[in-house]
N, C-alpha and C positions, 0 to 999 in steps of 0.2 A: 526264219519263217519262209512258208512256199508260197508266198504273193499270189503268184500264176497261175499256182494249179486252183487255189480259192475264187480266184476269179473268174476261171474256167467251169467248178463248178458251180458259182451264182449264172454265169450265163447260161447255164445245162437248164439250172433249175428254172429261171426264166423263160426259158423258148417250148417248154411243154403247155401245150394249149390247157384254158383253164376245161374244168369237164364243167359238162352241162347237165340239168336238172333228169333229163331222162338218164344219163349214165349214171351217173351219182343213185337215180331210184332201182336201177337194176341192180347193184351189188348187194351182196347179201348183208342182212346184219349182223351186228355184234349181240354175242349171249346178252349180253347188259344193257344193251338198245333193245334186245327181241322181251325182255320182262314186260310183261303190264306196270305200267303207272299208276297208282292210285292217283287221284288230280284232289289237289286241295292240301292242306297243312296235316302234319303230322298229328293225332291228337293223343295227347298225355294227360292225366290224371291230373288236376289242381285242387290244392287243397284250401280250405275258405273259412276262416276263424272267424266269426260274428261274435262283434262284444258292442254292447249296451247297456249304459248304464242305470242304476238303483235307482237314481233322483230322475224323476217326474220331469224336470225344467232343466236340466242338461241338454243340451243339443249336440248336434252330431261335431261339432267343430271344437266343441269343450273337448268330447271323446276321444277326439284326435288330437289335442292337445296335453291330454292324458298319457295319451301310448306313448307317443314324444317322448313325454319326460320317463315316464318308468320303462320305454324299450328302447336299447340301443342296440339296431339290428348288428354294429360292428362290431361291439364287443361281445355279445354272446354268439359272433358266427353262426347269422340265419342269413338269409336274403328273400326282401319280399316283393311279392312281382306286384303287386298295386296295393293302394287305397282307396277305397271307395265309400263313399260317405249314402249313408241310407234314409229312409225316412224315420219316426220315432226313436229319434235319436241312438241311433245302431253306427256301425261302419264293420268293412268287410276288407279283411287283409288278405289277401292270397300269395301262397306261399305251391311252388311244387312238390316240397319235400314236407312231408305228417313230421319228419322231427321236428322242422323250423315251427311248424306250426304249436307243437308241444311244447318247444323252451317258451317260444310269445307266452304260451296259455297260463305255464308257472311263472312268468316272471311276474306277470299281469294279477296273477292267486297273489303270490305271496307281496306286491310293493302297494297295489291298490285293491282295497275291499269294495269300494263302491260300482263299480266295471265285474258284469258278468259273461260269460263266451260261452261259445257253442261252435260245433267242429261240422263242418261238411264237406263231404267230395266231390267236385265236380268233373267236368268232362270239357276239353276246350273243343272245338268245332270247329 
């Protein structure tokens, strides 16, 4: 190993004075620094399966203990980005991907009748 000459250059690199705020604002930018930024989060399409069920006196916590048992998001490979529990005994799954959303919808058709759904697209902000 060259010890010396490494050491020679960590001292190089040290003794150049730091730059200052005006030098630093003078050099020009970079293509990818000179883009406009959009300011705020990226926004993508989510997609929002409402299921409410048949029975009158079901509550929203029944509902969700419904999906529970007849969805298992790991084995039929969905991922769902919330639950959200609504009023008149609804709740609202969101998923990014319409497929996830479509295995939920069949699983939910074919293991329980009493759970009805409805598909909507939103917009994240």
């Amino acid at each position: 190993m060259d010890i010396p000459k490494k050491l020679e250059g960590l001292h190089k690199a040290l003794e150049v004075k730091p730059t200052t705020y005006a030098a630093a604002a003078a050099k020009p930018k970079s293509s990818e620094a000179a883009k406009p930024q959009v300011p705020g989060p990226k926004t993508t399409a989510t997609h929002a399966l409402i299921i409410s069920s048949r029975c009158a006196n079901h509550t929203s916590d029944q509902v969700v203990k419904t999906i529970s048992e007849v969805v298992d998001a790991k084995e039929i490979g969905v991922g769902v980005n919330s639950v959200r529990k609504e009023r008149n005994h609804k709740v609202v799954l969101m998923c990014a991907f319409d497929d996830a959303i479509k295995r939920i919808e069949a699983r939910i058709n074919v293991w329980h009748t009493n759970e009805q759904t409805d598909r909507r697209i939103t917009k994240n902000h």
